[in-house]
C-alpha positions in Angstrom: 64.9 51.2 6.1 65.6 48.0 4.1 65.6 45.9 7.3 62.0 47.7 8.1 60.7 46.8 5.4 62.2 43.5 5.4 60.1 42.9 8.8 57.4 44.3 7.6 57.5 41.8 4.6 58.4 38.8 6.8 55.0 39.6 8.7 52.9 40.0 5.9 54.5 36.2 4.7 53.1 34.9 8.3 49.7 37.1 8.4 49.2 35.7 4.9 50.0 32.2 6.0 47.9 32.0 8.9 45.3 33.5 6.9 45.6 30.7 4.3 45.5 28.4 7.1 42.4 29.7 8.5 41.1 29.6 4.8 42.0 26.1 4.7 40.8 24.8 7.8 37.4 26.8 6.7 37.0 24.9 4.2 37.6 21.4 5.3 35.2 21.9 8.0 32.7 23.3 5.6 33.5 19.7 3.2 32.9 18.3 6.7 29.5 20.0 7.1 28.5 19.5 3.5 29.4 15.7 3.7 27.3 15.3 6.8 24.8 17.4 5.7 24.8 15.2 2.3 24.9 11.7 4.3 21.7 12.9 6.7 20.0 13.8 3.4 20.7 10.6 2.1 19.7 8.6 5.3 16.2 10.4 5.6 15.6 9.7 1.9 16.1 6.0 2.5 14.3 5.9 5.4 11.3 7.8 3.4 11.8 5.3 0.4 11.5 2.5 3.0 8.2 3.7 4.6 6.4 4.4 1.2 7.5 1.0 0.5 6.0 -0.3 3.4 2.8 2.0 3.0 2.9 0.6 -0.7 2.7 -3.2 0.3 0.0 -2.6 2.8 -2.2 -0.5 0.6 -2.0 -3.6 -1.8 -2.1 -6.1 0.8 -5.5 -4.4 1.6 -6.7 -3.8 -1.8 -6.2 -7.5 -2.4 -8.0 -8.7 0.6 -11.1 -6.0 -0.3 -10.9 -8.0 -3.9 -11.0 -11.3 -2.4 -13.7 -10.4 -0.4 -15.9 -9.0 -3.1 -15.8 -11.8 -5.0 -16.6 -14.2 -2.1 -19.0 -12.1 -1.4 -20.6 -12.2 -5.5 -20.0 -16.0 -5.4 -22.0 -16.5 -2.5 -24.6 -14.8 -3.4 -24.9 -16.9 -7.1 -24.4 -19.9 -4.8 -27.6 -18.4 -2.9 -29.6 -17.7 -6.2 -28.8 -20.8 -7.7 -29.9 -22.9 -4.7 -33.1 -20.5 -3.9 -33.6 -21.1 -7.7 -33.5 -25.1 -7.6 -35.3 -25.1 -4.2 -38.6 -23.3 -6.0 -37.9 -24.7 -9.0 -38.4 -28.2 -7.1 -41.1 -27.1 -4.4 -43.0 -25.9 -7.3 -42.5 -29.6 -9.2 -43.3 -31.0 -6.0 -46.4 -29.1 -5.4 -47.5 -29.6 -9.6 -46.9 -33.3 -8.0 -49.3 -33.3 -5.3 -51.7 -31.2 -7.0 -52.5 -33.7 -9.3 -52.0 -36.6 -6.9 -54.8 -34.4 -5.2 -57.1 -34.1 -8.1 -56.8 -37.6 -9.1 -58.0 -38.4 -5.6 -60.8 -36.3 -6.1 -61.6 -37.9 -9.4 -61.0 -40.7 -8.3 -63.6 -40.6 -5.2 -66.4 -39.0 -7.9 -66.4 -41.7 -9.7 -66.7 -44.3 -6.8 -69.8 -42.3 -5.8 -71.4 -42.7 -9.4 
């Protein structure tokens, strides 16, 4: 009976061990998983921080260049005031000018008739 037993024992000691073994190995495959599982995460995040980057610096890139062209866009069209504004301002001197040049001929060709 004692040597029964004593088998009996001995096979529990190796189901046990191959258990913990099976536990063991379980687990660093697991650690595996979760470590691959955690370095994916970590690449995709990167890769996502990257592209919002990029998206980032061409949304200002753009925003910039629709600024830009705004104020070329304002500026040239003071440059076109101002211009359209000296251009009356001297068609309207000019033709003051030749008005009276006019009416001084006129005068002028009255009195020669007197």
């Amino acid at each position: 009976m004692r040597r029964g037993t004593l088998e009996q024992l001995e096979k529990a000691r190796l189901r046990l061990q191959k258990v913990e073994l099976e536990a063991y190995e379980y687990r660093m495959n697991g650690y595996s998983e979760i470590e691959r599982e955690k370095a994916n995460l970590i690449n995709a995040t990167s890769m996502s921080l990257k592209q919002l980057e990029k998206s980032k610096n061409e949304t200002l890139y753009f925003e910039k260049q629709r600024a830009m062209n705004q104020v070329r866009q304002r500026v040239f069209q003071q440059a076109v005031q101002g211009a359209l504004g000296t251009l009356n301002s001297c068609l309207n001197t000019e033709l003051h000018f030749r008005t009276i040049r006019a009416n001084i001929g006129i005068l002028g060709a009255i009195e020669w008739k007197r």
